[in-house]
C-alpha positions as CSV (number, residue, x, y, z in Angstrom):
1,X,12.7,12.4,-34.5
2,X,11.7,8.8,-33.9
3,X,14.2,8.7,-31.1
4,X,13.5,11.7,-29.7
5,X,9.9,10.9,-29.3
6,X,10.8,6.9,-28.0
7,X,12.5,9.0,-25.2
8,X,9.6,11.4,-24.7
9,X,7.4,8.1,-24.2
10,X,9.5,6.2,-22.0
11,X,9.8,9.3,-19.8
12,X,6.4,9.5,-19.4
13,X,5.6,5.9,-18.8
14,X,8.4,5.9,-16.4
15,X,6.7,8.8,-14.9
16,X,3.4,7.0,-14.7
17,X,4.9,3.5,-13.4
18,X,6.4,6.0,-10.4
19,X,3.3,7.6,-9.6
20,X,1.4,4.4,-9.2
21,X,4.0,2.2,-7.3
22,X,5.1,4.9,-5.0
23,X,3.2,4.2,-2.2
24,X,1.4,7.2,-0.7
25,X,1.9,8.5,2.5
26,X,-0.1,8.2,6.0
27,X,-1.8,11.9,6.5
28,X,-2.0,12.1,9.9
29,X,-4.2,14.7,12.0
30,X,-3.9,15.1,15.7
31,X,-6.2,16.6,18.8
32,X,-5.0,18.1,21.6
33,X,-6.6,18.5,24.7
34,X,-7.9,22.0,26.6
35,X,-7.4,20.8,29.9
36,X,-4.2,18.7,28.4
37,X,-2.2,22.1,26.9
38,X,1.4,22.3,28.1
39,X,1.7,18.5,28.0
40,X,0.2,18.2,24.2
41,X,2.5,21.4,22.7
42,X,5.3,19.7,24.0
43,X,4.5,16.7,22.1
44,X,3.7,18.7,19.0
45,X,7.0,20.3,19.2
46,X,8.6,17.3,19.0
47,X,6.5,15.6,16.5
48,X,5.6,18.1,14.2
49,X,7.3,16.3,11.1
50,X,4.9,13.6,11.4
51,X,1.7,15.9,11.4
52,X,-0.7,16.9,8.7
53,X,-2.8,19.0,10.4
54,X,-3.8,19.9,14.2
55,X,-6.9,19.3,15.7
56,X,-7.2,21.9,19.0
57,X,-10.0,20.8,21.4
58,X,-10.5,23.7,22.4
59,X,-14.6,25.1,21.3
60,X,-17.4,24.1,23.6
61,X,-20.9,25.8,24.0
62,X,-22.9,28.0,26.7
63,X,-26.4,27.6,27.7
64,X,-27.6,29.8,25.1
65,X,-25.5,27.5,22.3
66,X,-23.2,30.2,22.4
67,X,-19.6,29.2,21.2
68,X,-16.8,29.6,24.1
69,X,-13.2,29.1,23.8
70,X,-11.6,26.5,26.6
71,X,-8.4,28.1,26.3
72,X,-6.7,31.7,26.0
73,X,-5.6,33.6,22.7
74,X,-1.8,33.5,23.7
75,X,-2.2,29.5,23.8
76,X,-4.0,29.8,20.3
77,X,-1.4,32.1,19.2
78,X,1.4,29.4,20.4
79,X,-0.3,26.4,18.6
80,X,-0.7,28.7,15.5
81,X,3.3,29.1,15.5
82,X,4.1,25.7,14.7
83,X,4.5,24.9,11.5
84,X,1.8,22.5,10.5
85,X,-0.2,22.4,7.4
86,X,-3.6,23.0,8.6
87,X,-5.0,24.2,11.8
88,X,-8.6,22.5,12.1
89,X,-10.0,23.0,15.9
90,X,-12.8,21.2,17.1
91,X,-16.1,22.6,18.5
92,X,-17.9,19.9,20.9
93,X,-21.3,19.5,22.6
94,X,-20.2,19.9,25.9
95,X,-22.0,22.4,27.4
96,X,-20.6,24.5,30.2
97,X,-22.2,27.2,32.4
98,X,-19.7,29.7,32.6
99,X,-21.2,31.1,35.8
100,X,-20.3,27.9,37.7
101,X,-18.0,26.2,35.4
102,X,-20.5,23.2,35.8
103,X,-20.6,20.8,32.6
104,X,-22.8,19.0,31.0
105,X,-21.0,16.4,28.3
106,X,-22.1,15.7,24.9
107,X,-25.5,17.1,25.1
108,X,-28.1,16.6,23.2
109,X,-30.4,18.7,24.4
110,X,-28.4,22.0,23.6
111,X,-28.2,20.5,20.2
112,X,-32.0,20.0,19.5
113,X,-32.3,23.6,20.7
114,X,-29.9,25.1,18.1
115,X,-31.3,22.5,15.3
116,X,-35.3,23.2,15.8
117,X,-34.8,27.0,15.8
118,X,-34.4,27.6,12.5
119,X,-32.7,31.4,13.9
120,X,-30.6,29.6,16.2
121,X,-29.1,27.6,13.6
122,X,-28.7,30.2,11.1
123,X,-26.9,32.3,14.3
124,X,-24.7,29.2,15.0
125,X,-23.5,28.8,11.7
126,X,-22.5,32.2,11.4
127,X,-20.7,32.1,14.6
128,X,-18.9,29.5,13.3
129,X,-17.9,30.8,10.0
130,X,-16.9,34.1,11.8
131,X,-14.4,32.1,14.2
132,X,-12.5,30.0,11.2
133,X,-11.9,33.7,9.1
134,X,-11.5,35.6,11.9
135,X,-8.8,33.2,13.7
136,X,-7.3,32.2,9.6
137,X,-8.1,28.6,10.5
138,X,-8.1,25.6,7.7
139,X,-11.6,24.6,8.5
140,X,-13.6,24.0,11.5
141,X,-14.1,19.7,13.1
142,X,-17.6,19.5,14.3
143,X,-18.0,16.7,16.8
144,X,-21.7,16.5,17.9
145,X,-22.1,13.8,19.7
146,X,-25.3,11.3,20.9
147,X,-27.6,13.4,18.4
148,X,-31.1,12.4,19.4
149,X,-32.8,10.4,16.3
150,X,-35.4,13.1,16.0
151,X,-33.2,15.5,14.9
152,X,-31.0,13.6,12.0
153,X,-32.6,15.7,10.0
154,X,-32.4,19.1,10.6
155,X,-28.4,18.0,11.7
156,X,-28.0,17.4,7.7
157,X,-29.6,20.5,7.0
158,X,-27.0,22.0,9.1
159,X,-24.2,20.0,7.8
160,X,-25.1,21.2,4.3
161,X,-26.0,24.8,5.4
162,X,-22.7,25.2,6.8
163,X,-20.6,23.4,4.4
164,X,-22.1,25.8,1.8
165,X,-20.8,28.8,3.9
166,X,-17.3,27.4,4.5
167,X,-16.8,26.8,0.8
168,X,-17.7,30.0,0.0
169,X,-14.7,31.2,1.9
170,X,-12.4,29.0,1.1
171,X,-12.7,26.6,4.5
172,X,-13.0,23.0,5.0
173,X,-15.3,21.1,7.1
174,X,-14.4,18.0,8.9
175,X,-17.2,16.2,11.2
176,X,-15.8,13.5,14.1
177,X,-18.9,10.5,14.0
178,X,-19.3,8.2,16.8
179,X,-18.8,3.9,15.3
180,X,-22.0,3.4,15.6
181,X,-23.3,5.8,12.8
182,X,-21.0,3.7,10.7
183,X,-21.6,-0.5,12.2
184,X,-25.6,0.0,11.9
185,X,-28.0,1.9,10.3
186,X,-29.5,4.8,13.0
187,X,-31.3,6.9,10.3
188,X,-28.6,8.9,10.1
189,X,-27.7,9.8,6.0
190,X,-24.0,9.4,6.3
191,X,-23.3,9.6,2.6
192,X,-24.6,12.9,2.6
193,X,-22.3,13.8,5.5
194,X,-19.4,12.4,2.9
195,X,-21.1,14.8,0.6
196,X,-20.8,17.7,2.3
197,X,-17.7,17.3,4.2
198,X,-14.1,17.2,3.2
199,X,-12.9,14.5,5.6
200,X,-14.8,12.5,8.1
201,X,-13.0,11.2,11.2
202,X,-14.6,8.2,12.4
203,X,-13.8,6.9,16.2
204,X,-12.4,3.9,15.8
205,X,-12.0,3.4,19.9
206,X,-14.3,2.9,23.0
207,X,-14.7,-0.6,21.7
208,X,-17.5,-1.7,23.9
209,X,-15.5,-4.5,26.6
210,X,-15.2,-5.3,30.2
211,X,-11.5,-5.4,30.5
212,X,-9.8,-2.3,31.4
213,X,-7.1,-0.8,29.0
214,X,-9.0,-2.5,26.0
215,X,-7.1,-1.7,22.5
216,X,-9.2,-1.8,19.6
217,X,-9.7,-5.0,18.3
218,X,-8.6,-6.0,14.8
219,X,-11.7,-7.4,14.0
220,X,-13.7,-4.6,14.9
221,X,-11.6,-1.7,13.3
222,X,-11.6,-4.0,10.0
223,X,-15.7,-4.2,10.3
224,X,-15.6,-0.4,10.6
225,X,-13.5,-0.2,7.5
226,X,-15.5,-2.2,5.5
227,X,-18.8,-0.4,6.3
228,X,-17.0,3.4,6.1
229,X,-16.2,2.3,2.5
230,X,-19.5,1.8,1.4
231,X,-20.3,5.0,2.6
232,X,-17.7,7.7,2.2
233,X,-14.8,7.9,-0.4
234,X,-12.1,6.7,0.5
235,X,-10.3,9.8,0.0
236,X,-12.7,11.8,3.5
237,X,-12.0,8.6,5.6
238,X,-9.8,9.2,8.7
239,X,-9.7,6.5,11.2
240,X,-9.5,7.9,14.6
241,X,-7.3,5.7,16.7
242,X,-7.0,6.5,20.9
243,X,-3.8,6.6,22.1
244,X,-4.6,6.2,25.7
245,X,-5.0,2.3,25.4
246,X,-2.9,1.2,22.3
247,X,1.1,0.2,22.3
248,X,3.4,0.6,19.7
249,X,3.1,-3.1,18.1
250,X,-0.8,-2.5,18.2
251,X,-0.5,0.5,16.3
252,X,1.6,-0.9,13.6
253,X,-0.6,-3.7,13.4
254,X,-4.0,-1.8,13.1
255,X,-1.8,1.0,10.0
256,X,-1.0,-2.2,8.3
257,X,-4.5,-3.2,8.1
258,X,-5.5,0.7,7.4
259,X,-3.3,0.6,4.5
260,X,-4.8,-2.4,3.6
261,X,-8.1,-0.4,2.4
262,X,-6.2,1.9,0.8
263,X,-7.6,4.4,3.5
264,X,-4.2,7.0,4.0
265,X,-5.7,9.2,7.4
266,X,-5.3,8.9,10.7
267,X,-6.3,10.8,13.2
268,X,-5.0,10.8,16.9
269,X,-6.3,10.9,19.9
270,X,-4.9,12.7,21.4
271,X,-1.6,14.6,21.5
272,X,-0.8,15.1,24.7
273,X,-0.8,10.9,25.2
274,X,0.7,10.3,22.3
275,X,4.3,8.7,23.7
276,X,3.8,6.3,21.1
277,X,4.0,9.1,17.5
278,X,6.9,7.2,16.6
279,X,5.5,4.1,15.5
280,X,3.8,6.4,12.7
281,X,7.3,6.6,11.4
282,X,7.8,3.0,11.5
283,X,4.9,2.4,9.0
């Protein structure tokens, strides 16, 4: 009996000793590009072993605040194919008026609209509730971006409004925020966007430089870090790293220092650029 239950405990602090030395692995999330298709699924094809979950970039809004989709069903219906945990697209501010295809980028005016009508918002959430169950997606990213100040609050209301909608069908919410939400205080409540999100991706590019082809500095991603920690748990930080400018050693460098934190998501930008996946696999 005695040595039966010696074994029994050894077993389980073996167990135990396992689970917290085995390091955990990177979770890695991905976007890919509208106007970037073809080159992107390729990429995901050949790198689908290394992804968590896809981010499509493919929602953008009318005039009216309407939701439009960038790209057709069949292409939706292709990503949907490959076999990746979750399928999280991304609705953006970029409003486009689909009568002359011009485009208006991250706007904030279409975002006060939809925030200060209390009908509009109510419409908007719907909308976007309707899309994630009607398409079976994972969740929905939102990425409003260059929010005026005035309307931080009503954006939480939203935040929360929706959040509360998506749980209730058994969806996830993931909001993209700018560096400077997290590097200085704007007004904007991010712990409550922690609280009502399941994962926030946080651009860690665009570091503001002169010199053309810039990577992220280490200093600068590690200031980030430092602040995001204080503000979200650890376990809704992603750390959105671009692609466009970085190199293999620089990305090794800056998941070293990730891992550092104890912070295990990443999210690319984006897929189609993404030559470089491989140094994931590296770390």
């Amino acid at each position: 009996m005695k040595k039966t239950f010696l074994w029994l405990s050894l077993l389980i602090l073996l167990t135990i000793f396992t689970l917290v030395l085995k390091p955990t692995p990177l979770y890695i999330s991905g976007w890919i590009a509208y106007w970037d298709f073809d080159q992107s699924i390729n990429t995901l094809n050949a790198n689908k072993h290394i992804l968590n979950e896809i981010n499509p970039f493919i929602y953008s809004l009318d005039k009216q605040g309407n939701i439009i989709c960038l790209i057709s069903q069949d292409k939706i219906n292709a990503l949907k194919k490959i076999e990746i945990k979750k399928f999280i697209p991304t609705i953006v501010n970029d409003v486009i008026d689909t009568s002359s295809n011009k485009r208006i980028l991250k706007d904030s005016g279409i975002i006060h609209e939809i925030l200060s009508n209390k009908d509009l918002m109510n419409k908007h959430i719907d909308q976007i509730v309707e899309l994630v169950k009607n398409n079976n997606y994972t969740g929905i990213d939102i990425d409003y971006e260059k929010i005026n100040p005035k309307d931080y609050d009503m954006f939480l209301v939203f935040i929360r409004n929706l959040s509360t909608s998506l749980r209730e069908n058994k969806k996830e919410l993931s909001v993209t925020l700018e560096p400077k939400y997290i590097l200085k205080n704007t007004g904007l409540n991010i712990k409550l966007i922690a609280k009502y999100s399941d994962k926030i991706n946080i651009m860690c590019y665009n570091y503001p430089s002169n010199k053309t082809n810039q990577t992220t500095p280490l200093f600068w991603l590690n200031e980030i870090i430092q602040k995001a920690i204080k503000l979200i748990p650890l376990k809704k930080i992603s750390l959105a790293l671009s692609m466009l400018k970085e190199n293999e050693d620089s990305i090794i460098e800056k998941i070293k220092l990730i891992k550092k934190y104890k912070i295990h998501k990443i999210a690319i930008w984006r897929i189609g650029t993404a030559a470089i996946l491989k140094s994931f696999q590296k770390s």
